[in-house]
N, C-alpha and C positions, 0 to 999 in steps of 0.2 A: 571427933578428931578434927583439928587445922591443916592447916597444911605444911605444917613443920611435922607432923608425923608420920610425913611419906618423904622414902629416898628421893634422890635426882632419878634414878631410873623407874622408880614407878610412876612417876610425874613423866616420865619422859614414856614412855608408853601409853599413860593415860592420853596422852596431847596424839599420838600417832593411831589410837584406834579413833578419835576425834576423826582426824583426819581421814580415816577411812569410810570412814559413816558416806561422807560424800562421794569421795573416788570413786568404792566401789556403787552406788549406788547410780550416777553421772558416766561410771565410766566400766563400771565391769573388772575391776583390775582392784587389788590391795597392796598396801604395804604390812610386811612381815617383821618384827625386830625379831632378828637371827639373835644378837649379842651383844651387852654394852661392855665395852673395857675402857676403864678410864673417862675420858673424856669423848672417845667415839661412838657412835651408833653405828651399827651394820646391821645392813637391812636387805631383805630382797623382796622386788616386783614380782608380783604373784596375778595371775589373771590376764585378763587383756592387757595390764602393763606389761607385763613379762616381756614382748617382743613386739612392743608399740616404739613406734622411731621417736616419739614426743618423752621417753621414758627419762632420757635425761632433765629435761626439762621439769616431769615431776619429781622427782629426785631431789634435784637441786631447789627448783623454784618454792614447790608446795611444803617438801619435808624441811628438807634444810632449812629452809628459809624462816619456815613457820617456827620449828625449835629453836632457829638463833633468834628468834622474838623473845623468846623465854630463857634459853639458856646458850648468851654466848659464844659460849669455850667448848658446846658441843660442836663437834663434828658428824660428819654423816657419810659413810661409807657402804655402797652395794658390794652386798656378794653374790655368788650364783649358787 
């Protein structure tokens, strides 16, 4: 398989348990995809991110940031 045989969402999840690999192991904490629609990601902090006051911070800086490396026209939205 290349990598035209995988949606924008599974490429976009593959990139976000990447991202977890370190979080949680750095930090105790993960990110979860809740649900993609369209062009959004929603996601919720799970672990010690959950109610860490730095949570926007990875939100924005790691997730977001990392996906608009790759894709973008994603967005990135927490839910609870």
């Amino acid at each position: 398989m290349n990598d035209q045989d995988y949606t924008v969402e599974e490429k976009v999840r593959a990139l976000i348990e990447q991202l977890n690999a370190y979080i949680e192991q750095y930090h105790g904490g993960w990110v979860e995809v809740d649900r993609v629609e369209g062009h959004t990601v929603y996601v919720k902090l799970c672990g010690a991110c959950e109610d860490c006051p730095l949570s926007p911070a990875t939100l924005q800086g790691w997730v977001a940031g990392t996906l608009r490396q790759f894709f973008p026209e994603i967005l990135v939205t927490r839910v609870e």
